[in-house]
N, C-alpha and C positions, 0 to 999 in steps of 0.2 A: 325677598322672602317668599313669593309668591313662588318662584322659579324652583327653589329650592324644596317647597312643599311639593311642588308637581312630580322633583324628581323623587321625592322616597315614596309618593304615591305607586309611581313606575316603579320602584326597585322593590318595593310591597307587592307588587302583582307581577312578579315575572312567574315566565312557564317554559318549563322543560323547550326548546326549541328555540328560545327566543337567543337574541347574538347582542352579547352584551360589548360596545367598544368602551373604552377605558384610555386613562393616559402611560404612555412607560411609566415603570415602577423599578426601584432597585432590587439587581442582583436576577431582571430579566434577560434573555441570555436574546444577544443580538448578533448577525454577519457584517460584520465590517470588513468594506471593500477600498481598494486604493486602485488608480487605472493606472498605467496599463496593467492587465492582470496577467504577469508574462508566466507566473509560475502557481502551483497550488495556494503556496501559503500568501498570495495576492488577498484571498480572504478567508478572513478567519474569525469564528466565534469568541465573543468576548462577553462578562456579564457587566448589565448596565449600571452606573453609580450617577444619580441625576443632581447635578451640580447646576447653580445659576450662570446666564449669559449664553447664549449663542457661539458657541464652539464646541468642539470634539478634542476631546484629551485623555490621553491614554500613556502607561507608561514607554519611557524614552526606550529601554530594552527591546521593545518589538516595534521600534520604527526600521529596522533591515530587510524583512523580509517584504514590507510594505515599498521598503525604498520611500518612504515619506522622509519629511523633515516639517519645519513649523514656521518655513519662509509663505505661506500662503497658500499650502498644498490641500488641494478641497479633494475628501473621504463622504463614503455614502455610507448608511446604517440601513439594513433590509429587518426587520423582527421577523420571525417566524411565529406563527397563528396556530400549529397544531402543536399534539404534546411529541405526535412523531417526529414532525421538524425538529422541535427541539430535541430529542435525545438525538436525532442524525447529526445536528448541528454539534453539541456538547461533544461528542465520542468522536467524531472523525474528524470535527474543525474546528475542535478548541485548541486555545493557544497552546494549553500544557502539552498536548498531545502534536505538536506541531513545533517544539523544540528545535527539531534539526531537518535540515534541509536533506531533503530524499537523492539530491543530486548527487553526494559526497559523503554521506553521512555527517560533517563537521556543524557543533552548532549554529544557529542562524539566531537564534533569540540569547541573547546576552548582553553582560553589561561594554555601556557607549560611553563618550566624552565623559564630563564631569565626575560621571558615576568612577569609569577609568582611573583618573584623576586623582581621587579623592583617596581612591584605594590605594595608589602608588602612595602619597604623600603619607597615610596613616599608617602604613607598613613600614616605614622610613624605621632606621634602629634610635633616630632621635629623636619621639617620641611618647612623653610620658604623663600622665594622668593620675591627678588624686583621686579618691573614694569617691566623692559628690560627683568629679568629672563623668569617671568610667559609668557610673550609677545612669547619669544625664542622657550619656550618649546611646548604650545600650539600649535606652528608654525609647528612643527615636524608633528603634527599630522592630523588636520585640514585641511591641503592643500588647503588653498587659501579660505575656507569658512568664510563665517562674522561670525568674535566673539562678544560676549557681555563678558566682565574683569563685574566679581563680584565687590563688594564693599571688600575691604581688612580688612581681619581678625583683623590685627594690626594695629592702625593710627597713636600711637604717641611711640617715637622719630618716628618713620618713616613709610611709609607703604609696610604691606609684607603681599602676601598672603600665604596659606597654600598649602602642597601637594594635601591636601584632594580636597580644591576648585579647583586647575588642575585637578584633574580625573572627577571632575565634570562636568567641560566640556565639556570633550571627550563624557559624555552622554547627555546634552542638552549643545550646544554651544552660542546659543543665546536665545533670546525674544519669534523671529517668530519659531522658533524649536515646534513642536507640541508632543514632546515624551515628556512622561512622566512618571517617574522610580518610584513606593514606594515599597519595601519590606526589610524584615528585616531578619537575618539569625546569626545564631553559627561560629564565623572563627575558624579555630585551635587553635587559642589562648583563645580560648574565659576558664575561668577558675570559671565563678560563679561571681555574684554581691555581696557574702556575706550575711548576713542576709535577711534583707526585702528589700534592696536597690533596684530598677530598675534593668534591665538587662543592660543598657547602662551606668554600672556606673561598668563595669568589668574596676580591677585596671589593665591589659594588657590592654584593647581597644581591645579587642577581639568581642566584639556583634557589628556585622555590621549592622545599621542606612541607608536608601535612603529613602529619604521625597522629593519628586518631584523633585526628576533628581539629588539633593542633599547629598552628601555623608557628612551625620552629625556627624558620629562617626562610628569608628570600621576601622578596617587593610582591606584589600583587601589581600586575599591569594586561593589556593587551594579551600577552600571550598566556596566560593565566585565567584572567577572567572573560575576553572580549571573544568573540565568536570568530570562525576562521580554523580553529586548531580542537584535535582532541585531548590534547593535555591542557585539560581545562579545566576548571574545579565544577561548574553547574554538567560538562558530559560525565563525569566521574558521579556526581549524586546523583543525576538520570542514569545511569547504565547498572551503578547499583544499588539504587531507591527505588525511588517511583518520579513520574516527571511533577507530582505532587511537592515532593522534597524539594526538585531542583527550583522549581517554581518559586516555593515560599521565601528562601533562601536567595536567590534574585530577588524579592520584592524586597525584603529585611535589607539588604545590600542599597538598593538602588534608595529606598526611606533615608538610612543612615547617614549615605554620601552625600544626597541634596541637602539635608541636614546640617552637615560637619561643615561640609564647605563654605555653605552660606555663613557661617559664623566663623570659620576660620578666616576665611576671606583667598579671594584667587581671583586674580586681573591682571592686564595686560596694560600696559603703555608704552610713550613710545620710547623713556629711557630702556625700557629691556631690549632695545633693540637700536641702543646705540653706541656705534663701535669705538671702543678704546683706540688711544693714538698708536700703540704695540699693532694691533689692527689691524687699523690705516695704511701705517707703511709695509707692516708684511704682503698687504692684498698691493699696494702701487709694485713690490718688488717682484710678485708674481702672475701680475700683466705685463711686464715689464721684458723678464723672461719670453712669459708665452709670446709677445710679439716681434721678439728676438727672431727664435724656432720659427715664426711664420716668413718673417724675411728671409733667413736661410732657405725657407723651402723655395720661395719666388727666385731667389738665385740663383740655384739652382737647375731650374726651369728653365732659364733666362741662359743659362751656361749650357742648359744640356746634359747635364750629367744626371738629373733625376732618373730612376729607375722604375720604370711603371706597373703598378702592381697587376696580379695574372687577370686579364680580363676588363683593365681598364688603360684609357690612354693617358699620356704625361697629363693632360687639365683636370683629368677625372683622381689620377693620383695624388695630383696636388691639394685637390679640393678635401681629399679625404684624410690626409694628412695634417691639413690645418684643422679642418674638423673635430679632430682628436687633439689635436694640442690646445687647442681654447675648451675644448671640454676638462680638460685637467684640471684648467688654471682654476674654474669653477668649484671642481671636487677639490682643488686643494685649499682653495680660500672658504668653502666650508668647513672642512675639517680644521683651519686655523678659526674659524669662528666658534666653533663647538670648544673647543680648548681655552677660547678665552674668555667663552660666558662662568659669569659663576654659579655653580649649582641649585642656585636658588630663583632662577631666572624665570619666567613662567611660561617664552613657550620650548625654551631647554626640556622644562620637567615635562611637559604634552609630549615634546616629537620622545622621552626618555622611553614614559611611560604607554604611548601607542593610542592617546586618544584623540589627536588631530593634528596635522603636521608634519615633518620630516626635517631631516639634513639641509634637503634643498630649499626647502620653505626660509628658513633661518637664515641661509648663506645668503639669499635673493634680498632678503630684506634689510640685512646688517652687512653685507660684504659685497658681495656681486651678482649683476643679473644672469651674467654671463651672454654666450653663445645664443643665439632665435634660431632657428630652423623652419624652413619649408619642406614638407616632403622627403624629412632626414637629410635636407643637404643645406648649406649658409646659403644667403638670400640671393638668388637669382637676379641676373643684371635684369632691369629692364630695359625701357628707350632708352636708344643710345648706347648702349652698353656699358650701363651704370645704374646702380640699384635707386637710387635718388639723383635728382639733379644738382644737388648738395658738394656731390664729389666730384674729380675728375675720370674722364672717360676710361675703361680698361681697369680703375682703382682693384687693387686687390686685398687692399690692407684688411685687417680685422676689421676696424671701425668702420669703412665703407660697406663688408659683409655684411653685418648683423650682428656684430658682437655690441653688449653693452657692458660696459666696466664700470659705470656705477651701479649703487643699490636702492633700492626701493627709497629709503631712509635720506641718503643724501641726492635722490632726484636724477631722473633720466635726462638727456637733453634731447633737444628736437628729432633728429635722426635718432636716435635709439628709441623714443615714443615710438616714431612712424614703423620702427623696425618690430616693437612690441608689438605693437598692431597686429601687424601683416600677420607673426606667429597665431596670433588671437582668433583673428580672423579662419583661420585654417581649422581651428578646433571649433567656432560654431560653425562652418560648412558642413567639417565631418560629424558632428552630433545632428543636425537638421536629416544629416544625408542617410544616416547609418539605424535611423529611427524607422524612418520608413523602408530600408533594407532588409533590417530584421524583424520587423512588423511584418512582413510581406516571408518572408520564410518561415518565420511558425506559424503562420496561416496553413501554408502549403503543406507545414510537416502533421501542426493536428488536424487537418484534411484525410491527411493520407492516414495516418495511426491513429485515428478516434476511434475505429470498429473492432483493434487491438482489444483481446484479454486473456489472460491467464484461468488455464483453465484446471479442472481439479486433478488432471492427470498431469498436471505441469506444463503442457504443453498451452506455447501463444499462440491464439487464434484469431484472425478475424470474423466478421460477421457470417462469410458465408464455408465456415467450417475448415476452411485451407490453412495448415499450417506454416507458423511461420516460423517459429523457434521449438524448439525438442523442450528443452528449459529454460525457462528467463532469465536470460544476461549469459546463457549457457555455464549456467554456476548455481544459478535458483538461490544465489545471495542478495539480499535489500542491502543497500549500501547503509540505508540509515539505522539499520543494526548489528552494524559490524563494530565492533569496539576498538579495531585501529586499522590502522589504514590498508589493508594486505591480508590482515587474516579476522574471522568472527569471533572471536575471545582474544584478547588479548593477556598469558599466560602469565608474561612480567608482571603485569598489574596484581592479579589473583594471588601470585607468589608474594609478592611486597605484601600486599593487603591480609593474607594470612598469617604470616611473619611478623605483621604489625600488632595483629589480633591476639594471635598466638604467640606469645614470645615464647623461646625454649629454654629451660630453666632446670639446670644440671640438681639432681636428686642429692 
């Protein structure tokens, strides 16, 4: 009590001069840093929200630019102390304002995994939600803002809206809402209309549809929402909002989906990645094959009639030959595996919808490891002129290479482990090796281009007045305000979006 009396005595007698310290307080505006800091948006303004426990948590959306993740990656917080820091801070490194990356103009801050995810699946045409649901979900994201409930998809027996008309909210919520959303884009899925059909008549629902704020057709995935691409829905409300809009509208998005998911439920085991007996013997028939073609080639060889392609000799020919034929076996025993999962698979819908994953990922772990490579060639004899001592001397066979023909699922055997390795090992040499490669070059280059600046006549300058460039980029275009990839307006879009706005309507 005593402690406490002394301090309102102190806080009763301060004067003009005196420095009062304090603890963070919400909504103070802080520089969070991630190392290595290779590019601007390394660090960037963010406002504080002071939660219990010793860690740093921030939305998953701007873990890219940071290159963070939440396996153990330790971030620093710097506060600024004056009000000028702070509006320097707010204006030039806040996150809104730091959307998209200056390299490409394409965004950098967008939605990730789960978030991905949840959007593919809720976009899905099957579907559907009663009043309480739609009311529920919305709620998640909106925070207390007025909704306007669409009219419902289905009226009779009952009424249900769509996933589709939920996400549509999230970008115009109501009536008075003055945002307005039209463009149109390719998702991952998108596979062709078929003949003359429309684009929006892809038998996936892959061609993604927004007709004023309205999501009419097409999945929400990767290419839609996730960063990389400017037919994106948060560069479309940045380019013709404010990065205020594009912001909110991510944060509503990223609420929603942790939300949904968590209660819809989404997991992985290891039945989703065990192969049917259809499977089985398609992949033993097309190893079977590929090591057919590999003997042929050593026969070849062995005969003398191989012909050796321009620039390599008959061993270099052969090597690249087999190469290529164990790489198929791979791509084809993916693509039988993608065909026989069923649609509801969980990580089918990931590598679908572009939030973690691929083709390859799936076929490696239900079908085949395939092919190991050293330095893009099959594994190099060692002693003795043989890759392990396992084989015999000269062995050429697949299996002696470096081929593995089991899957993740049903277990490497000894020599294919040893063989995994070796690949393994090649990719942490080259990441130890390539870190301090390129550390060591952007050293050099902002050495050399730190005294670089653009100056008000257009022309770049270093510090001691010599010019270097007439105009910047000799174009005097910012990539990160070019609206598509080639030219600063992009005309289709403005034409669509007028035409949306505007419809024309015969007198």
């Amino acid at each position: 009590m005593k402690v406490m009396r002394d301090l309102e005595t102190l806080a009763n007698n301060l004067e003009v001069g005196d420095i009062v310290e304090r603890h963070l307080m919400d909504d103070d505006l802080c520089l969070f840093n991630r190392q290595p800091s290779l590019h601007r948006m390394s660090i960037m303004c963010h406002r504080a929200k002071i939660k219990p426990w010793r860690t740093f948590r921030f939305n998953e959306c701007v873990c890219a630019p940071y290159n963070a993740d939440f396996d153990g990656d330790e971030m620093n917080l710097h506060v600024p102390q004056t009000e000028e820091a702070k509006a320097e801070a707010s204006i030039l490194m806040g996150v809104k304002r730091n959307l998209i990356t200056p390299c490409n103009g394409n965004p950098l801050v967008a939605a990730t995994q789960d978030f991905l995810t949840a959007s593919f699946l809720l976009s899905n045409k099957d579907r559907f939600y009663d009043r309480g649901s739609v009311a529920n979900i919305v709620t998640w994201a909106v925070e207390g803002a007025y909704v306007d409930l669409p009219k419902p998809a289905i009226l009779k027996p009952m009424e249900l809206w769509t996933g589709k008309q939920i996400l549509s909210l999230l970008i115009k919520e109501s009536r008075v809402s003055e945002v307005i959303v039209n463009f149109e884009t390719a998702g991952k899925t998108y596979s062709g209309s078929g003949g003359f059909s429309p684009k929006h008549m892809c038998p996936m629902d892959g061609w993604v549809v927004v007709r004023n704020s309205e999501l009419l057709c097409g999945t929400f995935d990767k290419k839609s929402l996730g960063n990389g691409t400017k037919d994106n829905l948060f560069h479309v409300l940045l380019r013709d909002f404010s990065p205020e809009v594009a912001a909110s509208r991510m944060c509503r998005l990223s609420k929603l989906c942790g939300r949904w998911l968590g209660s819809h439920g989404f997991s992985i085991g290891v039945t989703d990645v065990w192969p049917s007996d259809s499977l089985v013997k398609e992949k033993e028939s097309l190893v079977e094959s590929g090591y057919s073609e590999c003997e042929a080639f050593v026969r070849q060889l062995e005969d003398g009639t191989i012909l050796p392609q321009p620039g390599f000799t008959k061993e270099q020919t052969l090597e690249a030959k087999m190469n290529g034929a164990l790489s198929k076996v791979r791509e084809k025993a993916g693509s039988a595996c993608m065909s026989a999962l069923h649609f509801l698979n969980a990580p089918l819908i990931m590598a679908k919808c572009g939030s973690k994953g691929g083709v390859l990922n799936i076929s490696q772990m239900a079908a085949c490891v395939g092919q190991q490579t050293i330095m893009g060639s099959r594994i190099p004899n060692g002693f003795i002129d043989r890759t392990l001592p396992h084989f015999l001397v000269h062995e050429r066979t697949p299996a002696a290479k470096g081929f593995v023909k089991n899957s993740f699922f049903s277990g490497l055997t000894p020599t294919e482990f040893f063989f995994h390795t070796m690949a393994g090992r090649e990719g942490l040499v080259d990441t130890a090796v390539k870190t301090a490669d390129t550390g060591y070059m952007q050293r050099r280059l902002m050495k050399a281009l730190e005294d670089m600046t653009v100056n008000y006549d257009t022309t770049v300058r270093n510090s001691e007045g010599i010019v270097m460039q007439l105009t910047y980029g000799d174009d005097g275009l910012d990539p990160a305000n070019m609206e598509s990839n080639n030219t600063p307006v992009s005309f289709s879009h403005v034409l669509a979006h007028s035409l949306a706005c505007h419809p024309w309507r015969p007198r």
